[in-house]
C-alpha positions as CSV (number, residue, x, y, z in Angstrom):
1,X,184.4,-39.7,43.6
2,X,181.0,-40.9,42.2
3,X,178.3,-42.7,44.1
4,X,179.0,-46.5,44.3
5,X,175.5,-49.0,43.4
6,X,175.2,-52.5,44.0
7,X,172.3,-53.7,42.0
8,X,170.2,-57.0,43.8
9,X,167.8,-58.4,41.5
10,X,166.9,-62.0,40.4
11,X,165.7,-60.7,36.5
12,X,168.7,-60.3,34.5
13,X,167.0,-58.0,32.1
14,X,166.0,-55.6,34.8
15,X,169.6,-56.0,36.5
16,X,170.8,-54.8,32.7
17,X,168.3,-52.1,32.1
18,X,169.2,-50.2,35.6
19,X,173.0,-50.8,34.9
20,X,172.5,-48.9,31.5
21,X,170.4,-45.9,33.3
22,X,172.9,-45.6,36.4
23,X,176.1,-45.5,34.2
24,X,174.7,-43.5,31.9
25,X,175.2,-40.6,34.3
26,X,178.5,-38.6,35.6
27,X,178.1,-38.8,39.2
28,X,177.1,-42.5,39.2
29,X,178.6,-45.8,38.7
30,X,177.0,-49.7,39.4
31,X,180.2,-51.1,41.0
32,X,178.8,-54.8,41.0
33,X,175.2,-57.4,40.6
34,X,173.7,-60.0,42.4
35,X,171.2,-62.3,41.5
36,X,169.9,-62.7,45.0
37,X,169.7,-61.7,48.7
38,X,171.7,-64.4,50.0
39,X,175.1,-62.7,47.8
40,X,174.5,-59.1,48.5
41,X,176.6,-59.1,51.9
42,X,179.8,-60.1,50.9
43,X,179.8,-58.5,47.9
44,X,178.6,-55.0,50.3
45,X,181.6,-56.1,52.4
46,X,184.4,-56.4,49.6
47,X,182.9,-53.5,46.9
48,X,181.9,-50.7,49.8
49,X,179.0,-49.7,47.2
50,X,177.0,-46.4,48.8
51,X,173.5,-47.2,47.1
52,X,172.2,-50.7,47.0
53,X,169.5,-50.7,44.5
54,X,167.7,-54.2,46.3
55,X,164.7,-56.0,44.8
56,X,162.2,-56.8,47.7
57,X,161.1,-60.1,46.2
58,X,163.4,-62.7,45.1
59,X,163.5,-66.6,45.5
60,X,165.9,-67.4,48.1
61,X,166.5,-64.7,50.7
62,X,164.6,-61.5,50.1
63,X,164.8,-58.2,50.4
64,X,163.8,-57.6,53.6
65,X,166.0,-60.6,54.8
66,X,168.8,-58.5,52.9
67,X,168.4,-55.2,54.1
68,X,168.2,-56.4,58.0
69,X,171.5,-58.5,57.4
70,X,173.4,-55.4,55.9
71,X,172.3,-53.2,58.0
72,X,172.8,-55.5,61.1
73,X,176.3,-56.8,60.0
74,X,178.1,-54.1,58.2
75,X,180.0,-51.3,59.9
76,X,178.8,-48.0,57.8
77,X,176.3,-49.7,55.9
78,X,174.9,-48.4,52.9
79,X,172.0,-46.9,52.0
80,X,169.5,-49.8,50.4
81,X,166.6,-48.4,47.9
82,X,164.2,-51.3,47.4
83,X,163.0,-51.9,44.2
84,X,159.2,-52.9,43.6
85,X,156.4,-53.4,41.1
86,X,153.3,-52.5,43.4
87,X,153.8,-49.4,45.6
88,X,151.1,-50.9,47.7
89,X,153.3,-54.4,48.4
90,X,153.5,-55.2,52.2
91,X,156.9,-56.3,51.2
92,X,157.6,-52.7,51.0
93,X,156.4,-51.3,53.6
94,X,158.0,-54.6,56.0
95,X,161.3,-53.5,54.1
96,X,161.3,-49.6,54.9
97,X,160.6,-51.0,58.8
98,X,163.9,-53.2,58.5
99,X,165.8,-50.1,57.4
100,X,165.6,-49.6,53.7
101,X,165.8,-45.9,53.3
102,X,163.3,-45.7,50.5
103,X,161.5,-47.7,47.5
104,X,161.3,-47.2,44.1
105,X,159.2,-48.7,41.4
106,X,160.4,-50.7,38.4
107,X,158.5,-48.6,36.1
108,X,160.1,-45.5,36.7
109,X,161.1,-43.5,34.5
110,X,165.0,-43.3,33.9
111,X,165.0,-39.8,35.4
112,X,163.4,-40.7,38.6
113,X,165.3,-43.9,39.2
114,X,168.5,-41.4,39.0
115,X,166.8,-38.9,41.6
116,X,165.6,-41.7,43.6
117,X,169.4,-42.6,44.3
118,X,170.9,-39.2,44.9
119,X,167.8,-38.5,47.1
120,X,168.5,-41.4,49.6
121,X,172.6,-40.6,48.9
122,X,171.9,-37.1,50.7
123,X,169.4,-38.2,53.2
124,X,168.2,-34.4,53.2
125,X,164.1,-35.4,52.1
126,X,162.0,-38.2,51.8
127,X,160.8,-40.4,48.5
128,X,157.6,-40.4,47.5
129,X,156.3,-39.5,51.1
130,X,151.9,-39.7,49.9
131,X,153.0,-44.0,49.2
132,X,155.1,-43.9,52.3
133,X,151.7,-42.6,54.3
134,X,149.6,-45.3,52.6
135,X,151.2,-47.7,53.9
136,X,151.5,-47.0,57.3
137,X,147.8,-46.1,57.3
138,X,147.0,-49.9,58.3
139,X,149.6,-50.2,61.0
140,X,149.4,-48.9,64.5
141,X,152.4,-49.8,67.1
142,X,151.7,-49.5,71.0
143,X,156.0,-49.8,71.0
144,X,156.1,-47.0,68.7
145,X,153.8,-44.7,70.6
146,X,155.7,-45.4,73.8
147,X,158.7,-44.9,72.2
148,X,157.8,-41.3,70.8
149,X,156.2,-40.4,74.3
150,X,159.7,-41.7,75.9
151,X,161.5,-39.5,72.9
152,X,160.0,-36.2,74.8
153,X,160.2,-34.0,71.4
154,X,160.5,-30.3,71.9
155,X,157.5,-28.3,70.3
156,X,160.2,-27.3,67.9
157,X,161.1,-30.9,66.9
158,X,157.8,-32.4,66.5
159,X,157.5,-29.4,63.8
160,X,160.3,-30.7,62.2
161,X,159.4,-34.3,62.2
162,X,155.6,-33.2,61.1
163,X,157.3,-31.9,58.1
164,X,159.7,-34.4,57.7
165,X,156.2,-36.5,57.1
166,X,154.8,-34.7,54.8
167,X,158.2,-35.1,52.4
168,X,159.5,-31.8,52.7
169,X,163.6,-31.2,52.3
170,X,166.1,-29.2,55.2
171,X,165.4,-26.9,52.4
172,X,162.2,-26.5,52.7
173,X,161.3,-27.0,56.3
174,X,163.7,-23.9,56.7
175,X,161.6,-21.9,54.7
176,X,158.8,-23.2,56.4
177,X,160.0,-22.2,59.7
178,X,162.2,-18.5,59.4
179,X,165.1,-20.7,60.1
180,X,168.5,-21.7,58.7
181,X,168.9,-25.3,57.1
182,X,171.7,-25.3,59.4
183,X,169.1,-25.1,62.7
184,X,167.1,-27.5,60.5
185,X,169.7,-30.5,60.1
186,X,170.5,-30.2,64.1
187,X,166.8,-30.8,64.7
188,X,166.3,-33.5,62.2
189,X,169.4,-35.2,63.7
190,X,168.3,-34.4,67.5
191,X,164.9,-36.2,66.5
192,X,166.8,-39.3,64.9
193,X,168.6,-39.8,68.0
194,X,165.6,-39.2,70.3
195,X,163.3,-41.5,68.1
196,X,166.5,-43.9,67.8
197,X,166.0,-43.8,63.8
198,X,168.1,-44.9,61.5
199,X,167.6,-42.8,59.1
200,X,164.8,-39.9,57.9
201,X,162.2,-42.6,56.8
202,X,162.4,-44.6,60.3
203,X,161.5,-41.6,61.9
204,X,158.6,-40.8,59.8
205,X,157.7,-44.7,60.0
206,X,157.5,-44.1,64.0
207,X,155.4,-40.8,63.8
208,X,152.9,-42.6,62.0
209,X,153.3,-45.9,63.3
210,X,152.8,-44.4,67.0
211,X,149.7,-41.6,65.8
212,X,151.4,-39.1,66.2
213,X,151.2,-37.9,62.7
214,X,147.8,-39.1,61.1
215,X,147.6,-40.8,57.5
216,X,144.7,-39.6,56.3
C-alpha cells in the first residue's frame, strides 16, 4: 500500500499542480483536498492520509493552528509537511515548533516535492537541515536548555543528536560512528524520548533552541 496525502491549501491552482506531481508517482497517491485549516481534521479523521502536504498561510485557520490541532487530537497522527513561499517565513519556523515534521517550498521542483514526502514518511533524516538552522539562529529557549540539561544525554547520544543537526540520515551517522544503523535508530529513538520529541526535527529544534548545538 502507497503513502496516503492530504493536500491543505487555499489556491486551487497550487492544490491541482501538487495533485498532478504526487499521483504521478507509484508509491504515492493524494487521497483528498482542503481549502483551509479549519477542514483538515475531519477529513485526517475519516481519510487516515500518512502525509499531509499543509500550507502555513491561509485565511481562516492556518497552518500552525492546523498542525497543533492534528497533532493534539488525532490518535496516530500523520506526518504534516508545511508548504511555503519564503524559507525564511516565521510562520515556518512557529509551524516546525508545533510539530510539522518538515517544510517545503512551493517552487520546488517536482522531484524534490516527491522526496520531500518519502523523507518525512521514513523519518530516517532531516529536510533541508542549513534552512532549519537559519531559523533557529534568532531563537534561544531558557525551557529548552533546561529541558536538555534534565534529558542527561549520554556522550554517545549528544553525537547522535549533533548529527542529527547537521541533516545527516541513520545511514550516515552509522558511517560516521563505526556503528550499525541498527545501534543508530536505538539512540535516535532513546534521544526522542529523553528530549520528549515528537519527531527528528523537534529534537533538532531543542538542540538549537537550548545552545546546545550552535547555528552559525
Amino acid at each position: 500500500m502507497g503513502t496516503r496525502v492530504l493536500l491543505v491549501d487555499d489556491e486551487d491552482l497550487v492544490r491541482t499542480g501538487l495533485r498532478a506531481i504526487i499521483d504521478a508517482e507509484p508509491d504515492l497517491s493524494v487521497v483528498g483536498e482542503a481549502a483551509d485549516g479549519a477542514e483538515v481534521g475531519p477529513l485526517v479523521r475519516r481519510l487516515r492520509p500518512d502525509v499531509v502536504l499543509m500550507d502555513v498561510r491561509m485565511p481562516a485557520v492556518d497552518g500552525i493552528q492546523a498542525t497543533r490541532h492534528i497533532l493534539d487530537s488525532v490518535p496516530e497522527p500523520p506526518k504534516i509537511l508545511v508548504v511555503t513561499t519564503f524559507e525564511n517565513d516565521d510562520y515556518v519556523y512557529e509551524a516546525l515548533r508545533a510539530g510539522a515534521s518538515g517544510f517545503l517550498l512551493k517552487r520546488a521542483r517536482p522531484s524534490e516535492i516527491v522526496q520531500a514526502v518519502r523523507v518525512v514518511v521514513q523519518g530516517d533524516s532531516l529536510l533541508f537541515p542549513t534552512a532549519i538552522r537559519n531559523l533557529a539562529a534568532r531563537s534561544r529557549s531558557r525551557e529548552a536548555e533546561d529541558g536538555l540539561r534534565r534529558a542527561q544525554l549520554t556522550e554517545r547520544e549528544a553525537e547522535v543528536l549533533r548529527a542529527m543537526a547537521r541533516g545527516m540520515s541513520n545511514a550516515e551517522i552509522a558511517a560516521e560512528l563505526f556503528v550499525s544503523v541498527q545501534t543508530v535508530k536505538t539512540h535516535v529513538s532513546n534521544v526522542l524520548a529523553k528530549l520528549q520529541a515528537r519527531d527528528r526535527i523537534q529534537a533538532v529544534i531543542a538542540a538549537y533552541e537550548s545552545g546546545f548545538v550552535s547555528p552559525r
